[in-house]
LOGU-706443 format. One record per residue: residue number from 0; residue in one letter; chain; x, y, z of N, C-alpha, C in turn. Coordinates in steps of 0.2 Angstrom, whole numbers, plus 5000, padded with zeros to 4 digits. Layout:
<nodes>
NODE num residu chaine  n.X  n.Y  n.Z ca.X ca.Y ca.Z  c.X  c.Y  c.Z
NODE NUM      a      A    X    Y    Z    X    Y    Z    X    Y    Z
...
</nodes>
This chain:
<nodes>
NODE num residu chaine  n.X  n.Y  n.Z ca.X ca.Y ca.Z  c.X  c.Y  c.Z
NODE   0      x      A 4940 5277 5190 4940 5270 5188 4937 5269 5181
NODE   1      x      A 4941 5267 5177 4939 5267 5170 4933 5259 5168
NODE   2      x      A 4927 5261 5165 4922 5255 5166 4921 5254 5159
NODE   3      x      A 4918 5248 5160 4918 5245 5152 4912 5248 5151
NODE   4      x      A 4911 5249 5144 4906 5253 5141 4903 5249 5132
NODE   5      x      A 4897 5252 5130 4897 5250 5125 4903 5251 5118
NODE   6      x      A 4906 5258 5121 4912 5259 5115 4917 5256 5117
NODE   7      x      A 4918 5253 5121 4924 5253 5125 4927 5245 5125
NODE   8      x      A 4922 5242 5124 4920 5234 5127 4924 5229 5122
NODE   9      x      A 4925 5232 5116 4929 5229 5109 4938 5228 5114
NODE  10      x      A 4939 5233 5115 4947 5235 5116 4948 5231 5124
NODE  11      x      A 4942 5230 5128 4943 5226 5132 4944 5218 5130
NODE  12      x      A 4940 5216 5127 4940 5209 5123 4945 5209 5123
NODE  13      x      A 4948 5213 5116 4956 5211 5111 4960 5210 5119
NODE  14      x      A 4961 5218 5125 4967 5216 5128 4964 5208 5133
NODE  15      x      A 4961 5207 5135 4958 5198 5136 4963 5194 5134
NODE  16      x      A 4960 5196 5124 4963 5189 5122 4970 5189 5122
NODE  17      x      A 4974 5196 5122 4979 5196 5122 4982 5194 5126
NODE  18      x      A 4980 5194 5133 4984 5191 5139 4983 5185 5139
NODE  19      x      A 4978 5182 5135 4975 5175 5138 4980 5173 5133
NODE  20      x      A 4982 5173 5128 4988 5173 5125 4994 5173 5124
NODE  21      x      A 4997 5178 5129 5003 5178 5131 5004 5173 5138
NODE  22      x      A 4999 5171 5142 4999 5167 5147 4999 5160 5144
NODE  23      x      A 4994 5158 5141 4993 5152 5138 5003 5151 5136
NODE  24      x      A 5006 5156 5132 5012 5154 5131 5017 5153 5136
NODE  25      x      A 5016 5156 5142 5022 5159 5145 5018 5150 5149
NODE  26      x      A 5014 5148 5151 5014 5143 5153 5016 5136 5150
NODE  27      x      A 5012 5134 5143 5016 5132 5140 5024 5131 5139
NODE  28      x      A 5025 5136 5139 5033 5136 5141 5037 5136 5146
NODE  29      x      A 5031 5134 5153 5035 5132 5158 5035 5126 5159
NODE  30      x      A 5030 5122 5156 5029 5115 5156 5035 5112 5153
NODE  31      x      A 5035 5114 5146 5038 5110 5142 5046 5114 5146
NODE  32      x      A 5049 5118 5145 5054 5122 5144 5057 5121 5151
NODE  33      x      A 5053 5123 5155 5054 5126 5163 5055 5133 5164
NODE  34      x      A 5055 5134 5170 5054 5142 5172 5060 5144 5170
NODE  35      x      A 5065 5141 5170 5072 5144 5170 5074 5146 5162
NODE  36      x      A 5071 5143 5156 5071 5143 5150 5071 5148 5147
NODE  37      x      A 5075 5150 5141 5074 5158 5138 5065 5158 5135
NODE  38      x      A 5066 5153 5135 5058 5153 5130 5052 5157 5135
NODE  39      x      A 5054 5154 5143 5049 5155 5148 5050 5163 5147
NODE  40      x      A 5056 5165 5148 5058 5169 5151 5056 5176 5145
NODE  41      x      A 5056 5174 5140 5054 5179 5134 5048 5180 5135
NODE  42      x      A 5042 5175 5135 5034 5176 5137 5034 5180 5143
NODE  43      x      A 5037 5179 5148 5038 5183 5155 5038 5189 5153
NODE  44      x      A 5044 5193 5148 5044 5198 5148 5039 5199 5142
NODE  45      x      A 5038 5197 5137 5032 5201 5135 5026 5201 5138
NODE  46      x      A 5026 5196 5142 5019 5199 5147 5020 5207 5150
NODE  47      x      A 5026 5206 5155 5027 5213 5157 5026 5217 5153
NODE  48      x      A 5029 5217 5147 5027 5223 5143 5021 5226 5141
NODE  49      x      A 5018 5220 5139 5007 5222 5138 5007 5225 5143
NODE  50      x      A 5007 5221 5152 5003 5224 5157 5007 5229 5159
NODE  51      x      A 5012 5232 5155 5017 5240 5156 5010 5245 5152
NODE  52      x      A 5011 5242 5146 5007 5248 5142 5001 5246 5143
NODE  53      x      A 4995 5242 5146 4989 5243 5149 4987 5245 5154
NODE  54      x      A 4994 5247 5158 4992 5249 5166 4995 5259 5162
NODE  55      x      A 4996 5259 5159 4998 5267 5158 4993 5268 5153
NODE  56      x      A 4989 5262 5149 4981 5265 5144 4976 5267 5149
NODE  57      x      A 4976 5263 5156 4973 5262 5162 4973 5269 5163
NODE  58      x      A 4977 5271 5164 4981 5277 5168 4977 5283 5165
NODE  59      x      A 4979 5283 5157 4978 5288 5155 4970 5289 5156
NODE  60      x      A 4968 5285 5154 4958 5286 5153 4958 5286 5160
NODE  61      x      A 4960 5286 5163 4955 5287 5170 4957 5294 5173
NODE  62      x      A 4962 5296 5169 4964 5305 5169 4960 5308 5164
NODE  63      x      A 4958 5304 5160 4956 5309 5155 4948 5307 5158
NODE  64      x      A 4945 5303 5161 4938 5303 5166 4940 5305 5168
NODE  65      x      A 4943 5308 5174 4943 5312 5179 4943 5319 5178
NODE  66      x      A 4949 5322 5172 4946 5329 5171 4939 5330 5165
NODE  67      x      A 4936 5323 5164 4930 5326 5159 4924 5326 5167
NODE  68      x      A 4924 5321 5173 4922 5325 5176 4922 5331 5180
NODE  69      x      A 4927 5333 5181 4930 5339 5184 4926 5345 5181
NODE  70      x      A 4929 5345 5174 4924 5350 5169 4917 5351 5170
NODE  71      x      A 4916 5345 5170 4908 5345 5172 4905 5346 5176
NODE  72      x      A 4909 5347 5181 4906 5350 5188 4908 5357 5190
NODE  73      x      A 4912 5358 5185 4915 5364 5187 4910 5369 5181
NODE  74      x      A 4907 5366 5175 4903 5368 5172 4896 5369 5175
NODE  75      x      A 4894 5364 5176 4887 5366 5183 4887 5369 5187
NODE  76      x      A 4893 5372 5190 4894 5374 5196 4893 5385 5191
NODE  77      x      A 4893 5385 5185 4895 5390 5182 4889 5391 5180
NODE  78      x      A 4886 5385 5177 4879 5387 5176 4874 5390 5182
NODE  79      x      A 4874 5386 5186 4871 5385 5194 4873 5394 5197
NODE  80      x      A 4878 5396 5194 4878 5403 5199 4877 5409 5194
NODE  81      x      A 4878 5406 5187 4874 5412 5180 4868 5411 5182
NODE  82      x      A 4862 5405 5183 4856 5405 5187 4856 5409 5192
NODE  83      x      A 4858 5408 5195 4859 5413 5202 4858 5420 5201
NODE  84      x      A 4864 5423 5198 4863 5428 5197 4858 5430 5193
NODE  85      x      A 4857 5426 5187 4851 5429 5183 4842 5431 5188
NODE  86      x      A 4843 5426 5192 4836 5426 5195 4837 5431 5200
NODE  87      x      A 4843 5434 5204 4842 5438 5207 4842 5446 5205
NODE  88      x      A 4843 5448 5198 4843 5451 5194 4836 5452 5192
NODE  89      x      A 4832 5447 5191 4825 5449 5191 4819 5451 5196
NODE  90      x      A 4822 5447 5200 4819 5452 5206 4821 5455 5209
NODE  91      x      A 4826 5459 5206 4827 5464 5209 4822 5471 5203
NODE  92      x      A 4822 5466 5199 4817 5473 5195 4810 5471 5194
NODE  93      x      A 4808 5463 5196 4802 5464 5198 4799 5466 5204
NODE  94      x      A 4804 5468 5209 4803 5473 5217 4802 5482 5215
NODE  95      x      A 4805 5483 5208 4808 5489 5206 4799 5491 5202
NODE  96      x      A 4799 5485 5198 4789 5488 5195 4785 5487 5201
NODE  97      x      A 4786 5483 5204 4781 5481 5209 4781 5489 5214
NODE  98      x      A 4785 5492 5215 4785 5498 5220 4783 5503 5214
NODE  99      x      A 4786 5502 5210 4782 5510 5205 4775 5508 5204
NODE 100      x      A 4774 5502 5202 4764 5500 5202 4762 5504 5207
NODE 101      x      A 4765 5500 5213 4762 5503 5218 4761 5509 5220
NODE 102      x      A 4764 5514 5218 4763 5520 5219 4758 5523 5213
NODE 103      x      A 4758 5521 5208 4752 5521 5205 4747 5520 5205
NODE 104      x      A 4746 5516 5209 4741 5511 5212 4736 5517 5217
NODE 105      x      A 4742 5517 5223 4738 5525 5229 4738 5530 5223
NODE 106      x      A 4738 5533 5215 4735 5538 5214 4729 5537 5212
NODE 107      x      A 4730 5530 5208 4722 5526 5206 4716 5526 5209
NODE 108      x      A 4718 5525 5217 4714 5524 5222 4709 5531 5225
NODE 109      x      A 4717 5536 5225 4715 5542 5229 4710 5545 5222
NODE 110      x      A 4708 5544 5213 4707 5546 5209 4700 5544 5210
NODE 111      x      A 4699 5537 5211 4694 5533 5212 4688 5535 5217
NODE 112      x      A 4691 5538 5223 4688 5538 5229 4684 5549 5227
NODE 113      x      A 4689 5553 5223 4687 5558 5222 4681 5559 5217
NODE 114      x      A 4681 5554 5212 4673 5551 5210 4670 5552 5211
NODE 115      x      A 4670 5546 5218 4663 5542 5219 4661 5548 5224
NODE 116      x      A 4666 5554 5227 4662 5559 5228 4661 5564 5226
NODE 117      x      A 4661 5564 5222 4662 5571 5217 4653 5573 5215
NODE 118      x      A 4650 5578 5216 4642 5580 5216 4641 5580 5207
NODE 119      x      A 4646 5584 5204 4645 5585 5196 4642 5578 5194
NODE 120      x      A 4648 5571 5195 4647 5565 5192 4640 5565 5192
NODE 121      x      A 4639 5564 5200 4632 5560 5202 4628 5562 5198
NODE 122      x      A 4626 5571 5199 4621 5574 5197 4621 5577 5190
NODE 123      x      A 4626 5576 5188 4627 5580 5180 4630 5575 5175
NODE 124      x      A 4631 5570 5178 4636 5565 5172 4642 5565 5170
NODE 125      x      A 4646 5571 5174 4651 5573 5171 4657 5574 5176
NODE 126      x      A 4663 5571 5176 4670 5575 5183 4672 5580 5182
NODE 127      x      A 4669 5582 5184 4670 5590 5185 4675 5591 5191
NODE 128      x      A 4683 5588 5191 4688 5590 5193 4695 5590 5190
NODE 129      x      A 4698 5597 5191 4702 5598 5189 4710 5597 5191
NODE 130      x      A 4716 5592 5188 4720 5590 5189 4727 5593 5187
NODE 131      x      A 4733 5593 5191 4737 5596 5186 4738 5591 5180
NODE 132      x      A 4743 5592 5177 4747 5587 5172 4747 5582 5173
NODE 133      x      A 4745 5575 5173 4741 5569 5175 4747 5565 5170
NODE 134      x      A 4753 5568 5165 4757 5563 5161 4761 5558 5164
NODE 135      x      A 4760 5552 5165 4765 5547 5173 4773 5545 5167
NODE 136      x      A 4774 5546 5173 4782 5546 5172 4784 5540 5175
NODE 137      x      A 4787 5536 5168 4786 5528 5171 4794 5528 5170
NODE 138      x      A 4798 5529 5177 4806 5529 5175 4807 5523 5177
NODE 139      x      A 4806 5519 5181 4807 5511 5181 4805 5507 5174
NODE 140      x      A 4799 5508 5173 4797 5506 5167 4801 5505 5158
NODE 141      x      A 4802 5512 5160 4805 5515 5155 4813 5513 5155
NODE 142      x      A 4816 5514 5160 4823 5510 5161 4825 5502 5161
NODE 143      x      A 4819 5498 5161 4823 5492 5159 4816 5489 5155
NODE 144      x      A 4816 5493 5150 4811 5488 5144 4814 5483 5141
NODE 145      x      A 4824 5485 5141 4826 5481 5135 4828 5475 5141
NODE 146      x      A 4826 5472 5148 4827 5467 5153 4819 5465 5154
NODE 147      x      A 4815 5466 5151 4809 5464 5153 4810 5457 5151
NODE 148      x      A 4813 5454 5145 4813 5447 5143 4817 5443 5148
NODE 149      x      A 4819 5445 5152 4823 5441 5159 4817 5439 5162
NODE 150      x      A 4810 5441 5162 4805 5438 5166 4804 5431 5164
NODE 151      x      A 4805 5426 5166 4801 5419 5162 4795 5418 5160
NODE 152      x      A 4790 5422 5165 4783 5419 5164 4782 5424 5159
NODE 153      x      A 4778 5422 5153 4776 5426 5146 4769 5429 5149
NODE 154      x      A 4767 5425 5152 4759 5430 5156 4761 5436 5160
NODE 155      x      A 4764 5434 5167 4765 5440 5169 4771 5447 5163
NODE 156      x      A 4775 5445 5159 4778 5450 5157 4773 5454 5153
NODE 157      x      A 4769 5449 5150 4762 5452 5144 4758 5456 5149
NODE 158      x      A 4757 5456 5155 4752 5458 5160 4755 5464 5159
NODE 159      x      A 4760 5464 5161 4767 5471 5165 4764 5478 5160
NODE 160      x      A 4766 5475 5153 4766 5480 5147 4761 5478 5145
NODE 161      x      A 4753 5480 5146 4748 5479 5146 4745 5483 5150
NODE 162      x      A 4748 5484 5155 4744 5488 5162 4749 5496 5161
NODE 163      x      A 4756 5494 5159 4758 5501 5157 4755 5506 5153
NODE 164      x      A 4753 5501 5147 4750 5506 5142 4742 5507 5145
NODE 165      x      A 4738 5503 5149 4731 5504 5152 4733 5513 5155
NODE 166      x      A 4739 5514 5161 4742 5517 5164 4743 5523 5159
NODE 167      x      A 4745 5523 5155 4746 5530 5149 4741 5531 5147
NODE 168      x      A 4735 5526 5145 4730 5529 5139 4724 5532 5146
NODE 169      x      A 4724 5529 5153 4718 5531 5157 4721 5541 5158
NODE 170      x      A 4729 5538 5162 4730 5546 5162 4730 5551 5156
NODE 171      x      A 4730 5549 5149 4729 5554 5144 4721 5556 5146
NODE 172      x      A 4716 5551 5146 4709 5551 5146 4708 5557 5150
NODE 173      x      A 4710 5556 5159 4710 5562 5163 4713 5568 5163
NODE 174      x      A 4719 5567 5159 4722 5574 5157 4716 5578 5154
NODE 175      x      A 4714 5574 5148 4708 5577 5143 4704 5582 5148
NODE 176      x      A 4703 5577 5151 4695 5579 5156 4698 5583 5160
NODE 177      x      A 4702 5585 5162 4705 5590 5167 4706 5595 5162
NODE 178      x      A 4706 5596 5155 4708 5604 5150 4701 5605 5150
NODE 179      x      A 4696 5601 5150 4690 5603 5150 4687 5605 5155
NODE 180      x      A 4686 5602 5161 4685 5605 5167 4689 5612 5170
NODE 181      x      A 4696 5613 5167 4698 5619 5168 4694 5625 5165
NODE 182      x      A 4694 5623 5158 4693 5628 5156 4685 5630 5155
NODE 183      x      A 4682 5628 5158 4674 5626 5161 4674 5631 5165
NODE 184      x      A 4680 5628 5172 4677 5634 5180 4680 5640 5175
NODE 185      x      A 4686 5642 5170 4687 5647 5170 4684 5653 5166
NODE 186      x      A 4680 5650 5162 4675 5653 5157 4679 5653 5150
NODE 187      x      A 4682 5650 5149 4686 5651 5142 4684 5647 5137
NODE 188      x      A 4679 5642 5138 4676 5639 5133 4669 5641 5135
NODE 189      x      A 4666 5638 5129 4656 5637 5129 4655 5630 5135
NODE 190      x      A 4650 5633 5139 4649 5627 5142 4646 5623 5141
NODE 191      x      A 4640 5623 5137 4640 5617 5133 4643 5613 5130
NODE 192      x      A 4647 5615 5127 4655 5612 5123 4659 5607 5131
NODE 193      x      A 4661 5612 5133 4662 5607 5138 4658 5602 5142
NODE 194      x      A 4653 5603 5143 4649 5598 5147 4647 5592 5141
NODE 195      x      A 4649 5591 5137 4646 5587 5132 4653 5584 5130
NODE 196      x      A 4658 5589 5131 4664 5584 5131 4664 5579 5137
NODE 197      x      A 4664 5582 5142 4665 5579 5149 4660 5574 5150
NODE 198      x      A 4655 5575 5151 4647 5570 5150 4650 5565 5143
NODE 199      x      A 4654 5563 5138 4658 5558 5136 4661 5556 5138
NODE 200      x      A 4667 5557 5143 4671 5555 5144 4668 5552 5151
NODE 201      x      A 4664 5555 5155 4664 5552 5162 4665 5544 5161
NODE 202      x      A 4659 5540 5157 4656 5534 5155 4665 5531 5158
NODE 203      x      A 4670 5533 5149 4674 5531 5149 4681 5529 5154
NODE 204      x      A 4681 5535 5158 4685 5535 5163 4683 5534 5169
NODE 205      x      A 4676 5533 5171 4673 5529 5176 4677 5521 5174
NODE 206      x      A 4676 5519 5170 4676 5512 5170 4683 5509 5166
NODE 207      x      A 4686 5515 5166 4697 5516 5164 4698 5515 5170
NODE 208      x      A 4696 5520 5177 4698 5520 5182 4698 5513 5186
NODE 209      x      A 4689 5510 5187 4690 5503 5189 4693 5498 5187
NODE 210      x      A 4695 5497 5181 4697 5494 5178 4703 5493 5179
NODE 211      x      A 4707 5499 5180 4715 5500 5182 4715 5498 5187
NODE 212      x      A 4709 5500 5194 4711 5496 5199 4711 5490 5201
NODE 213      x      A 4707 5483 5199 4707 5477 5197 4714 5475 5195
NODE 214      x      A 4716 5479 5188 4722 5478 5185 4728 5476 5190
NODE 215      x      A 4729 5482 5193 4735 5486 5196 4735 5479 5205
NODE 216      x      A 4730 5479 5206 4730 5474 5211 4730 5467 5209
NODE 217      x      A 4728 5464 5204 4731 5458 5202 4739 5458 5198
NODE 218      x      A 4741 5462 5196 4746 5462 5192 4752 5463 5199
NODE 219      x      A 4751 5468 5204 4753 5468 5209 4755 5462 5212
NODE 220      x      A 4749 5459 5214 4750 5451 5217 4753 5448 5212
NODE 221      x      A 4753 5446 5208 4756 5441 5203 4763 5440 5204
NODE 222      x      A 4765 5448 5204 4774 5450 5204 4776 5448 5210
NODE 223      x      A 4774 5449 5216 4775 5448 5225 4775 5440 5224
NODE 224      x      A 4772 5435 5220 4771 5428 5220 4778 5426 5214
NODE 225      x      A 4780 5430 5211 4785 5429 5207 4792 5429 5208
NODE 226      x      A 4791 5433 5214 4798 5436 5216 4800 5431 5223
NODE 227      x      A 4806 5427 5218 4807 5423 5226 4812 5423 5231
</nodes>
């Protein structure tokens, strides 16, 4: 149904006046004339004619409302599923970090746990254990950097790639301490060199370690609270 609007409200006016026009005649000229008179009979049909072409103006605008709502809904209904699909796109790769973290996370821990028993730390200052290649191989990570902007919250995404790189510089740190602690059991350097190396980094990688695990378990939750 086509409704009077503020743009619209003129053209309802004018067809008003017009009918109230063409009637005021057509009666007019029944009075004087009679119904039977060409005079009647000519306002008669130009009424017909007005209320031919108003009922087809009718017609139209309410086809042309009808497919401007149609579009419309058919537009939401477009966006409403690109949403859709967008959000489930993202959690499918906030599930995809949240599993690699995770996995990260049990070596953080198992790392943590070898510390706090470790006799060198205690008694020497120094982690005196030795690991293979310690370089993380971040293949989630690494596979969808150019979709991390799909995250909306700007904190967790900033959290994500803040913890990756925490993730790279701890295990460089350990790597470190692992060439030194090698080459410590196997006599291929001065021990003093090494133990002065080592005895610097402990401080450091003590509290790279803790730190990562604090990290890793809130950034963790954050992700599990984001994914709906």
């Amino acid at each position: 149904m086509t409704k009077i609007t503020r743009k619209n409200w003129i053209n309802w006016v004018a067809a008003a006046l017009i009918l109230a026009t063409l009637l005021g005649g057509f009666f007019s000229a029944l009075i004087n004339k009679g119904l039977e008179s060409s005079e009647a009979a000519g306002w008669m049909q130009a009424i017909g004619t007005v209320a031919a072409i108003v009922g087809a103006a009718l017609g139209i605008a309410w086809q042309i409302n009808d497919n401007a709502q149609r579009a419309s809904v058919a537009a939401q209904a477009e966006t409403d599923r690109q949403i859709s699909a967008l959000r489930f796109e993202v959690n499918n790769l906030l599930k995809a970090l949240h599993s690699e973290l995770s996995a990260f996370k049990t070596s953080v821990d198992r790392i943590r746990k070898r510390m706090d028993e470790n006799e060198a730390l205690k008694s020497h200052g120094m982690f005196a254990m030795v690991y293979p290649d310690m370089t993380p191989k971040f293949w989630v990570y690494s596979g969808c950097t150019s979709k991390l902007g799909l995250i909306q919250r700007d904190q967790l995404r900033t959290d994500i790639v803040r913890l990756y790189a925490e993730l790279g510089t701890t295990f460089a740190t350990l790597n470190l301490n692992s060439f030194h602690a090698s080459r410590l059991h196997d006599g291929t350097s001065e021990t003093d060199q090494s133990k002065i190396a080592m005895q610097r980094m402990a401080p450091l990688l003590t509290q790279q370690i803790q730190q990562l695990q604090s990290e890793l378990d809130r950034v963790c939750q954050e992700i599990i609270q984001d994914v709906g």
